[in-house]
N, C-alpha and C positions, 0 to 999 in steps of 0.2 A: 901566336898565330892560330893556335889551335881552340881557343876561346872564340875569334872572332868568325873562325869557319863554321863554329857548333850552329849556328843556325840556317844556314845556309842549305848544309846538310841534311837538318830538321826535315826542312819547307820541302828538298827535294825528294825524303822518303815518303813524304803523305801523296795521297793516291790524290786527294782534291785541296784542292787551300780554298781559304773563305770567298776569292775571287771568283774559283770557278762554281761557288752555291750562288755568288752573285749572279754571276752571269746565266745560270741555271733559271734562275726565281725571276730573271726578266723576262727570258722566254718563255716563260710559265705565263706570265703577266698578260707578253703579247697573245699570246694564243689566246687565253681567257678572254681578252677583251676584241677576240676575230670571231669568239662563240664558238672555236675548234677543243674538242676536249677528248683526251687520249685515255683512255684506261689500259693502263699495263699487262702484262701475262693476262692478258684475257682468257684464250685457250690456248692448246696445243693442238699444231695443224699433224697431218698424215707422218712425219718423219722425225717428229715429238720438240721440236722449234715452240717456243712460246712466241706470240703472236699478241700485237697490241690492237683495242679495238677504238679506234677514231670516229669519234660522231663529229658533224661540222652543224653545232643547234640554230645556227641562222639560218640553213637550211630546212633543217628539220621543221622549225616555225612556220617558215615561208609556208612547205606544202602543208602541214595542219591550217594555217590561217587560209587556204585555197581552197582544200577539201570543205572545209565548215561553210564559205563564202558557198559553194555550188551546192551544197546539200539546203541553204539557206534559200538560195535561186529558185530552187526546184520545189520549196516548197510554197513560195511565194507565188510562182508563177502559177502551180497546182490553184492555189489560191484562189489566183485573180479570174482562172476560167472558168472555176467552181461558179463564183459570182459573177462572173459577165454570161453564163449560162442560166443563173434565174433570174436576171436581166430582164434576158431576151425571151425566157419564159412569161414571165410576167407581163412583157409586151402582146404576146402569142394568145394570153388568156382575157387582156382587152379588148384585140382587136386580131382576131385569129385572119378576117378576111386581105388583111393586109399582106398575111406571107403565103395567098394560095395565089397563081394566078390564071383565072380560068377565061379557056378562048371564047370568042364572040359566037363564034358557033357549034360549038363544043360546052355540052351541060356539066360535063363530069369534071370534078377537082382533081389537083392532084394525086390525094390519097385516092381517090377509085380507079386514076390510072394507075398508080402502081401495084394497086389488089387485082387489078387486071391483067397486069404483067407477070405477077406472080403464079396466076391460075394457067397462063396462057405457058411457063415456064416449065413449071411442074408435071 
């Protein structure tokens, strides 16, 4: 009897049987493949407790691929004003009389009324 208990006894002195590294190594698995990834004893908090540090990298991606995206925007859009402003420059050195509009009885352009405003301000 005491042959056929030796193992029994074994399995119940070990701290883990190979079930529980199974069961371990799938939740390892899961996590790995949710993009959550734990780092152990990372530090010691105030009351000397080791403390685990969990990044979640689907996250983490998310906001880098968002930041890049608007740093991206921003310079695109910088861009596109740059050139829709020598555009309109270029229009202005065709045909400058097109963006003045001066009244029927009124000789002075725009620019002289604003030099005018300016003296009159000052």
């Amino acid at each position: 009897m005491a042959i056929e208990l030796t193992p029994i006894f074994f399995k119940l002195m070990l701290i883990k049987s190979p079930y529980d590294y199974l069961e371990e190594n799938t939740k390892e698995l899961m996590k790995a493949k949710q993009g959550i990834y734990i780092q152990y004893n990372y530090y010691k908090d105030k009351q000397g407790l080791e403390r685990d540090l969990v990044r979640f990298l689907n996250v983490e991606k998310e906001i880098l691929q968002q930041e890049k995206l608007l740093e991206t925007q921003k310079r695109l859009t910088e861009y596109a004003i740059n050139k829709y402003e020598e555009q309109i420059k270029r229009k202005i050195d065709d045909s400058p009389e097109s963006f003045i509009k001066i009244d029927a009885g009124d000789s002075f352009t725009t620019a002289k009324k604003a030099e005018a405003l300016d003296v009159e301000n000052a």
